[in-house]
C-alpha positions in Angstrom: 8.6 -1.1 -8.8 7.5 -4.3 -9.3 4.9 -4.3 -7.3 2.9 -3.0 -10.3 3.8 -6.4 -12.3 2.3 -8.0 -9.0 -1.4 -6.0 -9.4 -1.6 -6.5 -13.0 -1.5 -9.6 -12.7 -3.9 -10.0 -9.9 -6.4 -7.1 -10.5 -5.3 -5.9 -13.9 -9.3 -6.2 -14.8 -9.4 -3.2 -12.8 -7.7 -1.4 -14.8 -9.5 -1.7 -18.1 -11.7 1.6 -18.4 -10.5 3.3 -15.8 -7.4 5.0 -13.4 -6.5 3.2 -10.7 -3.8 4.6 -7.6 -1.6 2.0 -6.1 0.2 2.4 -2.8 3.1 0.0 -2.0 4.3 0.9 2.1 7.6 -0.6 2.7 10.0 -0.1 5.4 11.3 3.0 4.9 10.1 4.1 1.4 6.6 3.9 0.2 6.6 4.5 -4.1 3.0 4.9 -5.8 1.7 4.2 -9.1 -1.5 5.7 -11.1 -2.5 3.2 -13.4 -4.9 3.9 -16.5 -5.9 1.5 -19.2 -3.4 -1.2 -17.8 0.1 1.6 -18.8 1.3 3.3 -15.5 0.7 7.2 -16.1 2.6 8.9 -13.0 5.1 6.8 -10.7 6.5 7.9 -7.1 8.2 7.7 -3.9 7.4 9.2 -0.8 10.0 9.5 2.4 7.5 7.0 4.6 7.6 4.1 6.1 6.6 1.3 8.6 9.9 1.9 10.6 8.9 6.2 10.9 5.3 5.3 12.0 6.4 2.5 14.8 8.7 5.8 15.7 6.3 8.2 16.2 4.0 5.9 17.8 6.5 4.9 20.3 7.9 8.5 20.8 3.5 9.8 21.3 3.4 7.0 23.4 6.0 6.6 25.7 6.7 3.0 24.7 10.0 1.0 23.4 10.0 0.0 20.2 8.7 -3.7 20.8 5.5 -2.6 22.4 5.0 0.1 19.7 5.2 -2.9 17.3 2.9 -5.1 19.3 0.3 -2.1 19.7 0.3 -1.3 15.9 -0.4 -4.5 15.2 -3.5 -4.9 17.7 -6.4 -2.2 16.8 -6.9 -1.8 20.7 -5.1 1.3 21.4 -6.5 4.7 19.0 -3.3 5.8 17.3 -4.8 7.4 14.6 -4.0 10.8 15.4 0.2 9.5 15.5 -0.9 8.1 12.1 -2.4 11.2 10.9 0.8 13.6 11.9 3.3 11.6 10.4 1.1 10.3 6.9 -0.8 13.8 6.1 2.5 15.8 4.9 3.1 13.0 2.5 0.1 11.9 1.4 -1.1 15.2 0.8 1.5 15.1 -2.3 0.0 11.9 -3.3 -3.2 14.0 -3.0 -1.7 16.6 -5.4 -0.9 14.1 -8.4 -4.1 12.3 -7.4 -5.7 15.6 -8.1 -3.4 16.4 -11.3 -4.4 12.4 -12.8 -7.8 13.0 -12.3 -7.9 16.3 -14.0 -5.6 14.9 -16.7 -7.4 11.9 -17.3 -11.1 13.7 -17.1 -11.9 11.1 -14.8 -12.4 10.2 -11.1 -10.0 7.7 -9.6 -11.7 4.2 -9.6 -9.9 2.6 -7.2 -6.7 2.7 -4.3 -4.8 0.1 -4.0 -2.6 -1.0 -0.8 0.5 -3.3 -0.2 3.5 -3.8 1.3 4.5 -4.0 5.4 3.0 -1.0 6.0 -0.3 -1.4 4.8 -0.7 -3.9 7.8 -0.1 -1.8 10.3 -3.6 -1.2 12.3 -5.3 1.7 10.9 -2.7 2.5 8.5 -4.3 1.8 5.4 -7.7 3.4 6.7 -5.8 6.5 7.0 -4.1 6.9 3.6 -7.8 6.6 2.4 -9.4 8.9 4.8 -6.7 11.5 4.2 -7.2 10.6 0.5 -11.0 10.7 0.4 -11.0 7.3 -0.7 -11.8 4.1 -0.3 -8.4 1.3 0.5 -8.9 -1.6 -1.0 -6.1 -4.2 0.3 -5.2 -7.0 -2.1 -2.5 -9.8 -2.5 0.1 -10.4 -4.9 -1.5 -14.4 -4.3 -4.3 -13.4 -6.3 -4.5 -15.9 -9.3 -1.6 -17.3 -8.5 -2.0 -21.7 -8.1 -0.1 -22.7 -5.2 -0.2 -25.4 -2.5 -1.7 -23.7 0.4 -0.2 -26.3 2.3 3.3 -25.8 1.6 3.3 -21.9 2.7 2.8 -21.6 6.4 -0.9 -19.7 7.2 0.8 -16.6 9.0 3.1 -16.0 5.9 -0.1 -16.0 3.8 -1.6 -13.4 6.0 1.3 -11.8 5.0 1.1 -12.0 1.4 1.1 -8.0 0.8 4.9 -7.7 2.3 5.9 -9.6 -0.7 4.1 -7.8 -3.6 7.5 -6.7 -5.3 9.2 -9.7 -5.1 6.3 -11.4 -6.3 6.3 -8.5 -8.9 10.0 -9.4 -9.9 8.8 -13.4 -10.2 5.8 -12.9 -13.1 8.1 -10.5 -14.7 11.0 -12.3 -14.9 8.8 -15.7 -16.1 6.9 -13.6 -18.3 10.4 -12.7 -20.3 
């Protein structure tokens, strides 16, 4: 989980004030955080993944797995309604302890939060906050972070958000 470490330490501004959901898609596990005041409040997992979604798509689509990957990452082929079957069953119990925070809390949500593998998936983040009624606001884990842009390869910086718990494990473990 520390993939929270990772956002405080980027956005943790956000926090300040407010309740904040995070969303952290890996390959086969998602987990989820509600943060308020900077102190997470109610933690998760859900049974979802990037390797369930390249599934289904595949399976809708009549396609191996390779071209399922190479269509979820290209936003020329409509799979939002493969997205929508397999997210809405779980994502509607993030909706439930969205719905218990807010009522807890007395306040509306100020802000979701995506990361991880999955969250680069075409459409896939788009669909967590349509099913959510929210906004998705991506970020990276490189977020105030001083580094040599010219040491990291370009595509692995694109990728930044796959590496949000390990980068996570990193400030924690300096921060010690």
């Amino acid at each position: 989980l520390s993939f929270m470490t990772a956002f405080l330490h980027a956005h943790g501004d956000a926090c300040i004030g407010s309740t904040v959901c995070l969303l952290e898609g890996g390959e086969t596990i998602s987990h989820f955080a509600f943060i308020t005041n900077g102190i997470p409040t109610l933690v998760g997992k859900l049974p979802i993944g990037a390797k369930i979604l390249r599934e289904k798509v595949a399976q809708d689509l009549g396609l191996d797995d390779e071209l399922a990957i190479s269509i979820m990452n290209d936003a020329s082929v409509n799979i939002s309604s493969s997205l929508t079957n397999v997210l809405a069953p779980h994502i509607k119990q993030l909706s439930i302890s969205k719905d218990f925070i807010e009522r807890h809390q007395g306040s509306r949500l100020s802000g979701l939060y995506v990361s991880g593998g999955m969250s680069l998936m075409s459409g896939c983040a788009e669909e967590v906050g349509r099913l959510l009624g929210m906004r998705v606001q991506p970020w990276t884990p490189l977020e105030n972070i001083i580094f040599d842009k010219s040491s990291i390869p370009e595509e692995m910086i694109k990728q930044a958000t796959r590496f949000s718990a390990a980068i996570g494990a990193a400030i924690g473990g300096m921060e010690s």
